[in-house]
C-alpha positions in Angstrom: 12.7 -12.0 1.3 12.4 -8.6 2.9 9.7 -5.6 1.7 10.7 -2.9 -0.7 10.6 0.5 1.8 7.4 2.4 0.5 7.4 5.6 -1.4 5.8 8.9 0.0 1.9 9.4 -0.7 2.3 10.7 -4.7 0.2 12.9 -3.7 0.3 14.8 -0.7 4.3 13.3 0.1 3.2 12.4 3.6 4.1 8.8 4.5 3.0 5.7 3.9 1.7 3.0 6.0 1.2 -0.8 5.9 -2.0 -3.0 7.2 -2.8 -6.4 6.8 -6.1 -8.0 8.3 -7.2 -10.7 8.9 -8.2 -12.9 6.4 -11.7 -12.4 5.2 -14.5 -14.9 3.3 -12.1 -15.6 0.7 -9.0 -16.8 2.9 -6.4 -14.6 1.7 -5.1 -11.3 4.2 -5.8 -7.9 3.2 -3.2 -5.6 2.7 -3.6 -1.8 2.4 -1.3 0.9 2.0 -2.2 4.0 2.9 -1.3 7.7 3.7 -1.1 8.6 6.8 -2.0 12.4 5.8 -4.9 13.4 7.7 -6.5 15.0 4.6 -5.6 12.7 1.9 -6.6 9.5 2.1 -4.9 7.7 -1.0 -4.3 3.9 -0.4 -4.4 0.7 -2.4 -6.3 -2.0 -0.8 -6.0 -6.0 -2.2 -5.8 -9.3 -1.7 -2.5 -9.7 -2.9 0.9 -10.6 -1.2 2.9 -8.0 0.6 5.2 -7.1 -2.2 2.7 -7.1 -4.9 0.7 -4.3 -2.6 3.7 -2.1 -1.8 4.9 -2.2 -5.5 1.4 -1.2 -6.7 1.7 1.9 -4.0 5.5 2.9 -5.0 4.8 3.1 -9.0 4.6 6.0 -10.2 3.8 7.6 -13.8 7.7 8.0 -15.1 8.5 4.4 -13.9 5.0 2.3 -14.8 
């Protein structure tokens, strides 16, 4: 199963990055997508699996 490609920031339209760290206290990884805008700093930060992260960061208002 591949990753959906990630959507611009929503808000500034620079693009998006993934990270996933290590996993922490509770043994699941960290993923965060974030904007790689140097002014913007949107992201969505969870322990959740790859897809779930990237489709929390790609929805948008007119497609909830």
């Amino acid at each position: 199963m591949t990753s959906p490609d990630l959507k611009p920031c929503p808000f500034c339209g620079s693009e998006a990055e993934k990270i996933i760290r290590r996993p922490v206290e509770n043994g699941l990884p960290e993923y965060i997508i974030r904007c790689t805008g140097i002014r913007c700093g949107a992201e969505v930060v969870g322990w959740m699996v790859d897809v779930t992260a990237i489709k929390a960061w790609n929805t948008r208002e007119d497609n909830k």
